[in-house]
N, C-alpha and C positions, 0 to 999 in steps of 0.2 A: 803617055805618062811623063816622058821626058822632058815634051816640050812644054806642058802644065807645069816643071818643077822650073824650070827655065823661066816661064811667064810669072811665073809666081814672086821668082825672087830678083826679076825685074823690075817687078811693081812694088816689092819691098825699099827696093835701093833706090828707083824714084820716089817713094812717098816720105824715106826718111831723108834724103837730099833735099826735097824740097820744104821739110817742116825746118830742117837747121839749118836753112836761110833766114827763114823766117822768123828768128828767136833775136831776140836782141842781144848782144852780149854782155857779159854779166861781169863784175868787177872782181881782179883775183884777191886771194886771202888776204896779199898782202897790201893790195890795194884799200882794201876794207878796213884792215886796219889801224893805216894812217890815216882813212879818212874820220874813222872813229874819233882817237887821238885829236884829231885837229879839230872836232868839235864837242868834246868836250874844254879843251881851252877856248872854244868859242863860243858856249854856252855861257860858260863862267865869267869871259869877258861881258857880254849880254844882259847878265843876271835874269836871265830865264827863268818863268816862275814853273811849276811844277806842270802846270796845263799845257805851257807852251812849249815846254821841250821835247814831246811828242809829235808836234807837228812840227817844229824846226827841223828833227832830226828825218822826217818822211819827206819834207820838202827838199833839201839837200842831196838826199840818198836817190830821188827824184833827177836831180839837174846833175850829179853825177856820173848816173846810167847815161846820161842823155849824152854827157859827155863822153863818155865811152862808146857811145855807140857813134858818134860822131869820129872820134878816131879810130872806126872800124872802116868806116865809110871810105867808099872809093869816087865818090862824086867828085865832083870841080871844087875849088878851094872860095869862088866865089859863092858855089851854094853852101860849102860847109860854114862859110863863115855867118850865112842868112841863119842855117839854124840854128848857131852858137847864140847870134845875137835874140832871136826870139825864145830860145830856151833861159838865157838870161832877165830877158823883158816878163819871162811868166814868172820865173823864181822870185826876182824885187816885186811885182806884183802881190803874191802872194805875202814876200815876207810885211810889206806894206800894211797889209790888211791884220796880219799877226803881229807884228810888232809895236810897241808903245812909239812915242813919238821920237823920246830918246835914245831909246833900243835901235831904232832904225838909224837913225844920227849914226851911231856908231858903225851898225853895218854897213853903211853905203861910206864912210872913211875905212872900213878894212878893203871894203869892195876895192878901192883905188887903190891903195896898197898893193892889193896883190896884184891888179893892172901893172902899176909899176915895176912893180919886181918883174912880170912876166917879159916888159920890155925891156927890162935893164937885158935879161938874159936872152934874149931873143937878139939882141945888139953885141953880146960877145960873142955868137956863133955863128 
């Protein structure tokens, strides 16, 4: 009986070890929040109509996770930086297909923007 409660809770602690591996990581409250916050100034920059800001805000919420899971990742920095760029390549894809022609205008000038910024501060540290 011993060694069944032994086995037992051996096979507990490998099956929940190996499911939260497997989970992606998930973004904290407070991270949810600003991301919230910055897109609703980003919707309204946008002028988003009513239909589309349902799927803006799923596509975002999207390339987010992905970013966070990226900075979970312990891989090579030349792979992380392959899925940064193709999780990027889906997000304009998508917004692409969702966006007016001007709508996009705009986001792919914030898109640089925030490039820029990312390297301005990337170059003080």
């Amino acid at each position: 009986m011993k060694k069944l409660m032994i086995c037992l809770g051996l096979l507990l602690y490998l099956t929940s070890a190996a499911s939260a591996q497997s989970k992606r990581p998930a973004l904290t409250e407070e991270q949810k929040k600003e991301f919230k916050t910055n897109m609703e100034a980003y919707k309204a920059e946008l002028k988003l109509t009513a239909e589309q800001q349902p799927k803006f805000e799923a596509i975002n919420l999207e390339f987010a996770e992905q970013l966070a899971a990226l900075k979970e990742d312990s891989g090579a920095r030349l792979g992380k930086l392959r899925k940064l760029k193709s999780a990027a390549n889906d997000r304009n894809k998508k917004m692409k297909e969702l966006l007016t022609t001007e709508q996009y205008k705009i986001f792919q000038a914030r898109q640089g923007e925030l490039k820029d910024e990312l390297k301005s501060r990337r170059g003080r540290n």
